[in-house]
N, C-alpha and C positions, 0 to 999 in steps of 0.2 A: 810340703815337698812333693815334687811331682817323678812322675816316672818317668824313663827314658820312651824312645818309641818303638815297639817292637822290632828287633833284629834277626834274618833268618841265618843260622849257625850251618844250615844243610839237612842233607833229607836224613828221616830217620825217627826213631821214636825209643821212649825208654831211657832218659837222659840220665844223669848224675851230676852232683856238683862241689866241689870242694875252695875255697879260698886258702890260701896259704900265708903267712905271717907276715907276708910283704906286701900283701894284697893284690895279689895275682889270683885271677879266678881259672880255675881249670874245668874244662867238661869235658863227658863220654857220652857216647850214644852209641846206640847196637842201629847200623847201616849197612849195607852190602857192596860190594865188589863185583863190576862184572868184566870178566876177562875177553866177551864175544860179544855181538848183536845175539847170539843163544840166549836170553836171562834166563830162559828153565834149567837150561843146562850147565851155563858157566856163569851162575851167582853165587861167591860166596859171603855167608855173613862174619862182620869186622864189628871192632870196636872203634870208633872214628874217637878223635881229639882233639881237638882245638883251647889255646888258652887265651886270657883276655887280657895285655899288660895295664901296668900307671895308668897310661894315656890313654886306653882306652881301646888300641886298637888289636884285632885280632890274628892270630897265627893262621895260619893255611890249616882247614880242618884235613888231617890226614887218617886212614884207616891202619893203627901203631897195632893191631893183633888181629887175624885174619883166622878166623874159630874154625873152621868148616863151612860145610855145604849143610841145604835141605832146611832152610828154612827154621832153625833153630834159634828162639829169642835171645838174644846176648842181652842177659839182665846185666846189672855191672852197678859198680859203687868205684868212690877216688877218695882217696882220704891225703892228706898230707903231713910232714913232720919234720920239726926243727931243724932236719940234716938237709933239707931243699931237696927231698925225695919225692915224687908222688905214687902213691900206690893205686892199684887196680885189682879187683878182685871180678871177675865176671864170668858166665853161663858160657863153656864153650862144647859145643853139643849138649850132650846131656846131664854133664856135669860142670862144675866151676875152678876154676883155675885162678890164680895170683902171680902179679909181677909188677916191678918198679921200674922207673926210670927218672936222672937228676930233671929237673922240674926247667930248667931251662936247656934242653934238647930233650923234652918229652915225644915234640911235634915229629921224631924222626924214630922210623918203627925200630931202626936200627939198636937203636940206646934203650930197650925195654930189654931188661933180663926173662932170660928163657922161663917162660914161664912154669911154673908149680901146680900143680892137683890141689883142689883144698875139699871137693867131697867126690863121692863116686856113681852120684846123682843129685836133680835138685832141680830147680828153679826160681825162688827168689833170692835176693842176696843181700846185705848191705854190710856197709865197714865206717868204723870209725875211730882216729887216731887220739888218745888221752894226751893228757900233760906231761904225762911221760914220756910221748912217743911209741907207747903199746899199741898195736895196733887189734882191732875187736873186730869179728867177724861174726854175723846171724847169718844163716841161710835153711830154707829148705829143704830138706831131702830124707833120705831114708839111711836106716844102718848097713841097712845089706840089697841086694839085690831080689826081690820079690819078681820079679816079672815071669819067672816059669813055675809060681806055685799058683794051687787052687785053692779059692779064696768064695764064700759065702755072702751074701749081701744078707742073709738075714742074721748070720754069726758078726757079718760087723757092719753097721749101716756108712761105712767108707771105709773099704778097704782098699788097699795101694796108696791111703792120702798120706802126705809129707808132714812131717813132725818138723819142729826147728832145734837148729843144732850150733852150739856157740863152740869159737875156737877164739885164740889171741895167739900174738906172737911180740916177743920181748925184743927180737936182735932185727928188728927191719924186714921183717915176713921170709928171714930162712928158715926158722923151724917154728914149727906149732903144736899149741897144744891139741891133744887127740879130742876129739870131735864130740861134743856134751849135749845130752839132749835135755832141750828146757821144757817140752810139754809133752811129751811122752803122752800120747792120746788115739787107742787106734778105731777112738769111736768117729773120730773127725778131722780135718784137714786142719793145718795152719798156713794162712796167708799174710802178705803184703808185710813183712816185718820191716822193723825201723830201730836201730839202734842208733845209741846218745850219749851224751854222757853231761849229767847235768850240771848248770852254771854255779850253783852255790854251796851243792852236795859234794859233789864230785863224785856224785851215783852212777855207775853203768846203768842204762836202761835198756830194755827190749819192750815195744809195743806191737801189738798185731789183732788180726782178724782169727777169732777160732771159729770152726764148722765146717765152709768151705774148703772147698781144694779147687781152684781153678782148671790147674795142668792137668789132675787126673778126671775133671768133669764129674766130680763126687760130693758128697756133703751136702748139707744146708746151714745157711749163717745160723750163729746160737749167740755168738757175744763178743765184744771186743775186751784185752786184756793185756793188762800193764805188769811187768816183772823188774825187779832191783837186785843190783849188787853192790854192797857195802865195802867189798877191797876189792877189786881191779876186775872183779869173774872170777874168784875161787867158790866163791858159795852166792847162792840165788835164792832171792824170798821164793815165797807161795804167790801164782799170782793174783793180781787183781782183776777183779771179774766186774764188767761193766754190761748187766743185763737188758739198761733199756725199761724195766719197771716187766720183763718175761714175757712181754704180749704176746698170743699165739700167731697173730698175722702180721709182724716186725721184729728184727730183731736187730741191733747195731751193727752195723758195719762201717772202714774207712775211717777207723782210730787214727787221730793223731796228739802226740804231748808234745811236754815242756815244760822245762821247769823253769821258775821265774827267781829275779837276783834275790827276794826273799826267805825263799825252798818253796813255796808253793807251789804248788803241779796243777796241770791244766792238764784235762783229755776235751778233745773236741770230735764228734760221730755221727754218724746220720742213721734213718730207717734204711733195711732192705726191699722194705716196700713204699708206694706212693700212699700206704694208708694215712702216712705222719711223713711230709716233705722236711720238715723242720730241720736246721743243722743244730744239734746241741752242745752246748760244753757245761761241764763239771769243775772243781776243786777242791783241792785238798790242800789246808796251812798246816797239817800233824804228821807228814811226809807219807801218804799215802794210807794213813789209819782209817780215816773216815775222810768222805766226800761230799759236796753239798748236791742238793737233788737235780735232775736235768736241768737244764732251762736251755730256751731258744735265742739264739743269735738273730737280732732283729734284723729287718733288711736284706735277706736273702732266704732263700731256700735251696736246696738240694735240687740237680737235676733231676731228670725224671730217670728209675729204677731202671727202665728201658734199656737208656740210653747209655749202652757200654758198659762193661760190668767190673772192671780194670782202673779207673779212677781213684786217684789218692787223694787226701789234703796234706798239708805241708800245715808246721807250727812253730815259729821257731821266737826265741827270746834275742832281744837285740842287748850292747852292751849297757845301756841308759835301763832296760828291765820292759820296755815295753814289747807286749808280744803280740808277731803277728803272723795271721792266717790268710792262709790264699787258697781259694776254691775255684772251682768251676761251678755256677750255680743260675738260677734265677731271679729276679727281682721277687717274682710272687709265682702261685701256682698256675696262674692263669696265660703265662708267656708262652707264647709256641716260639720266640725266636732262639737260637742257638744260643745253650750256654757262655755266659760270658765269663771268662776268667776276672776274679776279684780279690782286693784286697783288703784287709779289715785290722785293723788294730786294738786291742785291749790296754786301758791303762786305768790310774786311777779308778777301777773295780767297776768300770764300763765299755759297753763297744762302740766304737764310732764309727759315722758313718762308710757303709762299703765307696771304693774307689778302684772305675776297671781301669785292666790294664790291656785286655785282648778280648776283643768283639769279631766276627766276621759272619756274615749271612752264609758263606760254603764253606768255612771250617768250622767248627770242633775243639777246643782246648781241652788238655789232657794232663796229670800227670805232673803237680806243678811241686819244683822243688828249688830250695834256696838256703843260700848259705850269707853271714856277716860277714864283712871284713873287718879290718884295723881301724879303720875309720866311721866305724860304725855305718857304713853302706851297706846294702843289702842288691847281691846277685841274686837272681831269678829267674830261673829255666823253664819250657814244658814244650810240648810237643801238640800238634795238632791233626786231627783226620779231617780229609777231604769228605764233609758231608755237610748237604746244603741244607736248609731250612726247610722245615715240615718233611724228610725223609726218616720213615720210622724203620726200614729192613736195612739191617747194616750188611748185607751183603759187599756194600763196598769199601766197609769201615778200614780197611786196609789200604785206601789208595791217599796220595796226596800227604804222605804221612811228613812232616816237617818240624824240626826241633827251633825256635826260638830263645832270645834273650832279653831280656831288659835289665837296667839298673836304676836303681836310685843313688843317691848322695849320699854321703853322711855326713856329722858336724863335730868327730871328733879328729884332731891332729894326729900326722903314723905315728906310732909308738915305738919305738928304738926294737930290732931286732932283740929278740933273748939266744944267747947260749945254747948250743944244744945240750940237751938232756946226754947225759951216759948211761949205757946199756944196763938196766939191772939186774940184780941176782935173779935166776927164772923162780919162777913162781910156782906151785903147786898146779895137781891137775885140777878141774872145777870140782866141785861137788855140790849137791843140795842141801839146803837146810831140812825141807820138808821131807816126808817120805810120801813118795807117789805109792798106787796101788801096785802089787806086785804084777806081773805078767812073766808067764814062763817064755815066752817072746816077742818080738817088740810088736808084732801082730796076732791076734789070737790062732790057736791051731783047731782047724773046725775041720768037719768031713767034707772033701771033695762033691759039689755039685756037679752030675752029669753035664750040667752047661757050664763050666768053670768061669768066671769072669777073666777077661783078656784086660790087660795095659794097653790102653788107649789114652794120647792126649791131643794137647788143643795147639799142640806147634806147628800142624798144618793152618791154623789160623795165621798164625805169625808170617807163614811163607807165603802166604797170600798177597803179603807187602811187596816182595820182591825176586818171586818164583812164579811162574809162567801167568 
């Protein structure tokens, strides 16, 4: 089966993706508004929408929530639910907000409910809707406001970095549960989370990158790490720790799962450094007891460490059980030509050969994310930078920035709508199973350095796309 040929959706970067039960694909992307020929001064950032019908053809990408000014990344996730809702959860300034709108007059900014608070800082986000209808939220951020305390680099080697913090809501994202922190770590940052919820478990999952902090420009990668919940996110394992074999000059980054119709789990990761380009995956048949040792996905390699530091992989299980990976990556080590987005499938306890789907000698692919539909098709998002071949200073990595689409087919017939779910009894608030280390707070309390460290972040990067 072959691929569609790439479709441009509009400018913009940081996409999201959701399909709904009718197989209607929805996207977001964080884009700007400009209200003059001023863009320094009259750009503001928006969440753009566009949805994809049956036939294929798409809605007017419109900007349905308009965050602010100043260059502030609108991270953002879509989830959908049996009631023909879509939700959105996304960065507006410096924290994130929530709001719905019925899924056929998405396109119109009018029909999006006022939006809701959902933390009171942050940066990454994702959501995602169970069989219930619940809807699960991982994000970023902090418990309180740190920005006017003084803070040590040698009392914490990242201090101001973002913890992740899980919420869900039972009644269609009016109310939520109070705000749970899964990794409570204030030696190190957490990044690029990804929540799920798996096909044969019916596991909540949380994956992510620990050590870095991107936004606070803090930390160094140490590992990536898988965490489970066994009833909807009231209690959460201990997580799992995917070290990479501890090398002192690599460490994993760019975690993605899945779980396969089996229970098997799959993590797939790459080095932080060009010492080992390799992309590896792992598994686990004993639901995350024990895993088998690295190995390398034949046929590509990782971009070079360099080149952008923002990069995801996607991994998702289709309904047949076969799962598939999409990169940005190389053929071999030796390629100076621009990453090429790829896609690779696992099946019968092998990988077959990669197949691109986005090449260009002056773009970039970025970011790739995808969702199945009813017919076992598979939608496909990412985004690209205007940067041409052999440019190593990404001074311009912010220009030309453009979100794409492609599809494939699939070969199952639509499946008869389901009933919607009825609201259920709420649920407890989260708790741990494990017990973390104590801390008298959620950041150690050390003695003020004459040079205190200031809050600084990297969201003048981001305005760089679309501010002066």
């Amino acid at each position: 089966m072959t691929w569609s040929a790439p479709q441009v959706l509009g400018s913009g970067w940081w996409q999201s993706i959701v399909v709904d039960r009718h197989g209607v694909a929805h996207v977001g992307w964080y884009s700007a508004v400009n209200t003059s020929d001023n863009q320094a001064e009259d750009s503001w950032d928006a969440l753009t929408y566009a949805a994809r019908s049956l036939d294929g053809q798409w809605s007017q990408a419109n900007d349905v929530m308009v965050t602010g000014q100043g260059g502030y990344t609108v991270r953002n996730a879509l989830a959908a639910t049996s009631d023909g809702m879509i939700h959105a959860v996304f960065r507006s300034g410096p924290l994130h907000r929530f709001a719905s709108a019925y899924s056929t007059v998405a396109s119109n900014a009018a029909s999006w409910s006022t939006p809701i608070q959902i933390s009171s800082t942050g940066y990454y986000v994702d959501m995602v809707a169970d069989s219930h209808d619940v809807l699960h939220i991982v994000f970023s951020g902090r418990e309180a406001d740190f920005s006017a305390q003084s803070v040590s680099l040698e009392g914490s080697p990242c201090p101001l970095c973002f913890d992740l913090y899980y919420r869900r809501s039972i009644d269609g994202g009016r109310t939520w549960t109070t705000p749970f922190n899964l990794t409570r770590d204030p030696t190190s940052g957490s990044d690029k989370p990804d929540i799920w919820v798996g096909m044969s478990s019916g596991r909540l999952y949380v994956d992510w990158d620990e050590g870095t902090d991107w936004y606070i420009a803090r930390g160094q990668p140490r590992d990536v790490r898988l965490i489970y919940s066994e009833d909807g996110g009231s209690h959460w394992s201990t997580p799992i720790i995917f070290d990479g074999g501890g090398f002192p000059d690599r460490r994993p980054i760019q975690i993605a799962a899945t779980e396969m119709r089996d229970g098997t789990l799959m993590v797939v990761w790459r080095y932080s450094t060009d010492a080992d380009r390799q992309i590896y995956f792992q598994h686990s048949d004993d639901g995350g007891e024990t895993w088998t040792d690295p190995a390398a996905i034949p046929g590509v390699v990782a971009r070079a460490s360099a080149d952008l530091a923002l990069d995801d992989y996607e991994l998702i299980t289709d309904q047949l059980g076969i799962v598939h990976l999409f990169v940005a990556g190389q053929p071999d080590i030796l390629s100076t030509a621009n990453p090429t987005l790829y896609h690779l499938e696992y099946q019968q306890n092998r990988w077959r050969s990669r197949q691109p789907i986005f090449y260009s000698p002056n773009d970039r692919p970025e970011w790739p994310k995808a969702a199945i539909g009813p017919q076992n098709d598979i939608h496909l998002t990412w985004f690209v930078r205007r940067l041409s071949e052999g440019i190593t200073s990404f001074t311009t990595s912010t220009e030309g920035l453009t979100v794409y689409y492609s599809h494939r087919e699939g070969t199952l017939l639509n499946q008869p709508t389901q009933a919607f779910n009825p609201t259920r009894t709420p649920q407890p608030t989260p708790t741990v199973i494990q017990e973390f280390e104590p801390t008298g707070t959620p950041l150690p309390t050390v003695q003020p350095i004459s040079n205190p460290v200031a809050e600084t972040t990297q969201d003048t990067y981001a305005a760089q796309a679309f501010v002066g």
